[in-house]
N, C-alpha and C positions, 0 to 999 in steps of 0.2 A: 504439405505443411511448410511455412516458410520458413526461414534459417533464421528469421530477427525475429523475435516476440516479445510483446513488452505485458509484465505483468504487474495488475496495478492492486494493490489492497489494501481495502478499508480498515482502522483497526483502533484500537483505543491510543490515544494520548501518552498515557503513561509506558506506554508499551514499545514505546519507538526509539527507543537507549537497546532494548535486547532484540528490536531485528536489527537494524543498524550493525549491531555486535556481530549476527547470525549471518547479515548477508555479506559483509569482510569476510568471514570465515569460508564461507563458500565462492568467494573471486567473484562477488557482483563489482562490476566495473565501476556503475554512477548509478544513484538514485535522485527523483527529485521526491520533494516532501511538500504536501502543502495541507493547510489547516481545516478543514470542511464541519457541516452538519446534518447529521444524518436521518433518517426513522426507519426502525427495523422493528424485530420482534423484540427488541430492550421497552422493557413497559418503560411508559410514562413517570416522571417525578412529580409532586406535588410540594410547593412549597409555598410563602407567605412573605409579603413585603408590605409594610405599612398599613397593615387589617387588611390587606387586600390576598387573598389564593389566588396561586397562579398554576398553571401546568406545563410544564417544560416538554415536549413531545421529538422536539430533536437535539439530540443530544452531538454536544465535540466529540468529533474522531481527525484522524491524521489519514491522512490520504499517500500512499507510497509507491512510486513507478519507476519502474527498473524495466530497462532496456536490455535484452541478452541478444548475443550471437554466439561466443563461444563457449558458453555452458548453459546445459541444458536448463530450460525453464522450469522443466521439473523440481530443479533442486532449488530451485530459488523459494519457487512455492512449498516445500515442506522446511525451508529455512523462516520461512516467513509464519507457516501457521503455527510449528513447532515454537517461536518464540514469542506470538504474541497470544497463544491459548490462555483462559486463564480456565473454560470449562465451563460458561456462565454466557446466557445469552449479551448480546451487545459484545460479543468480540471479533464482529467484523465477518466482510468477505472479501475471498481472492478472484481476479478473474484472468484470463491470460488470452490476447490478443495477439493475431499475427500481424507485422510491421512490413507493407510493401515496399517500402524502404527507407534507408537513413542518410542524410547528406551533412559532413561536419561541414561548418560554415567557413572554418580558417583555411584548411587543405582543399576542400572539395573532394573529399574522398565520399565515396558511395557505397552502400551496402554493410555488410557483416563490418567491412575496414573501418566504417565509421563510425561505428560503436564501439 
């Protein structure tokens, strides 16, 4: 298993104030965040714009990736599901990747150092 792993999860919108919160608490060094659209098992919405139905089939999620080396990935992932469950399909999934390595751009440092 490698020493960096980076785990990325999918998750709802509203929900990214209480991992944010949960991955501080457990010593996540840096995340980044970026805005996506999904299609899972979250049914379809149907909605209505000018007499016209429409069907919305992917729905906004926030997309979250956290780079570890000095704690475990484990704990990142039950910090992450633990705060964005809400218990309702469409709340996302986690996945966790092994990182062959990392290079900070300013020092040049490599590996675990550079996370």
């Amino acid at each position: 298993m490698s020493e960096i792993e980076m785990v990325v999860a999918m998750i709802r919108p509203e929900k990214l104030g209480a991992v944010k919160q949960a991955l501080a608490e457990v010593g996540a060094p840096s995340l980044t965040v970026t805005n996506i659209s999904g299609r899972g098992s979250q049914p379809a919405e149907k909605g209505q714009w000018r007499g016209e139905e429409y069907t919305v089939d992917l729905h906004q999620k926030v997309k979250v990736e956290c780079v570890v080396a000095d704690i475990p990935a484990g704990d990142v992932v039950d910090a992450i599901s633990d705060a964005a469950s809400t218990g309702e399909k469409g709340d996302g999934k986690i996945f966790v990747l092994p990182v062959s390595d990392a290079i900070q751009i300013r020092t040049g440092k490599r590996g675990p150092e550079a996370v």
